[in-house]
N, C-alpha and C positions, 0 to 999 in steps of 0.2 A: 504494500500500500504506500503510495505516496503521501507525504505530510508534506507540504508547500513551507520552504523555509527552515527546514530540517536540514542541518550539515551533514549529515549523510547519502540524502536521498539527491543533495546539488551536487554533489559530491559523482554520485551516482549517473544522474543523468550526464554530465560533464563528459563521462569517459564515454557513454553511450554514443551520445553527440560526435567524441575526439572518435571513437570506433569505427565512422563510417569512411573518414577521408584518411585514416592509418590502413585499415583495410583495401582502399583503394591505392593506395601506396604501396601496400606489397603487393599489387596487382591480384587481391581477392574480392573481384565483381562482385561474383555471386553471392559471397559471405555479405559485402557492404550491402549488396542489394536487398539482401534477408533482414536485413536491421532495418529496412522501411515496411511499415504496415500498411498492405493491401487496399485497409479503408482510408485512407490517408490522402492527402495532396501535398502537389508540388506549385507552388505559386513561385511568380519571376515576374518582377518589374518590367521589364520590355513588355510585357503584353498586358502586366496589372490583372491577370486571371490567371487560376489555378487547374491545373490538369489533375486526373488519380493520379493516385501514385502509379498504380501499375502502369499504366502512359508513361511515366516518365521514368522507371525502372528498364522499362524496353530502347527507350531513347538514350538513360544512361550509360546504358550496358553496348550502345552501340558507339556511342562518343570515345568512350575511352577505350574502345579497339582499335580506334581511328586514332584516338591523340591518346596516347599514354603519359596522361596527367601523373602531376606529383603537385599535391599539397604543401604548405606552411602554414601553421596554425601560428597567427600572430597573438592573438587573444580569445579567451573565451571565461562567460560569465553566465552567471546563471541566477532565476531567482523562479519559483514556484517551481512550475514541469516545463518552463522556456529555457532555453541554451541561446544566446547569442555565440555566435564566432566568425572571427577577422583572419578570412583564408587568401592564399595566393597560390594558383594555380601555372606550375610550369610546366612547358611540354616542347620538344619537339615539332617541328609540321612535317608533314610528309614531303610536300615539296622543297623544305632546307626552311633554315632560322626556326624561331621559338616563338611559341603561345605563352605570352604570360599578364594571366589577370586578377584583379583583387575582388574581393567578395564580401559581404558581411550577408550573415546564414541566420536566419532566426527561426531556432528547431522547437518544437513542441514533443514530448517525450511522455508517452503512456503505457504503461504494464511493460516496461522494458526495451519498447520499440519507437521509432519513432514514426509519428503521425504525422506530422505536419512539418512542411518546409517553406520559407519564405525566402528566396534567393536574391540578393541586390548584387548582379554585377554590373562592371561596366558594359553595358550592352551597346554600344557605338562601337568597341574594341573588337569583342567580341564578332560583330558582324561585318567587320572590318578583317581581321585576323583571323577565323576560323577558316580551315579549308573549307571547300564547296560541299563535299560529303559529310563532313562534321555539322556545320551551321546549317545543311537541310536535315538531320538528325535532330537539331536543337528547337528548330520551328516548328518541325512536322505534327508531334503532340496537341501544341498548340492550336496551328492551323486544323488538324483534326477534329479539334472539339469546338473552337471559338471562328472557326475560317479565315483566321486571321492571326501572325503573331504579335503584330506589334498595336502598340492600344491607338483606339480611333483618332483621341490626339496628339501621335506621337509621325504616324504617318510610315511610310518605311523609305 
């Protein structure tokens, strides 16, 4: 059971949280993608709407075959079942040079797993920098469910 504000259980969630982007660092997808619950979403600022999870577990699992991200956990905080964290993403591109971008994550953590994701990247970088296969990876969820990734006033 969670008790909101119990040094244990921020404690707790913190590492759940730090579990998902250590696990995609040693390159265990499927493990990181286990730690996202089924009923859960994924929301992103570029489009200000949230997809299932399982959307964007299909989407992340494909991103990082393409770009074999590595994480930096610059900060992370907690207070009730919320995790903030200040991650920076480095990669590789397939066609030469590096993906590198910063993020702040604001996770919601339930019965162990995490439910809910709030993602701020730099999304101008991002759809600038992503290779072509990647960054249609990154919309396609979105466009699936909302037909659109980028929000009405943001424009693409």
């Amino acid at each position: 059971m969670i008790i909101p504000g119990d040094a244990d259980t921020l404690a707790r969630i913190k590492v759940i949280a730090r579990s998902f982007f250590e696990l995609l660092n040693e390159r265990r997808v499927d493990d990181a993608m286990a730690l996202l619950d089924d009923g859960g979403s994924w929301w992103n600022v570029g489009p200000r709407t949230a997809v299932p999870m399982t959307s964007f577990k299909q989407s992340g699992t494909e991103i990082m075959r393409i770009m074999p991200m590595r994480f930096v956990l610059h900060g992370v905080i907690a207070e009730g079942d919320t995790v903030l964290l200040e991650v920076e993403s480095v990669s590789p591109k397939p066609d030469g040079g590096t993906y590198n971008n910063r993020y702040c994550y604001v996770v919601v953590v339930r019965d162990n797993r995490i439910l809910h994701v709030r993602e701020y990247p730099d999304t101008k970088y991002a759809a600038e920098m992503l290779p072509p296969e990647a960054w249609a990876h990154e919309i396609g969820s979105w466009e699936k469910h909302h037909g659109s990734y980028w929000h009405k006033d943001i424009g693409a």
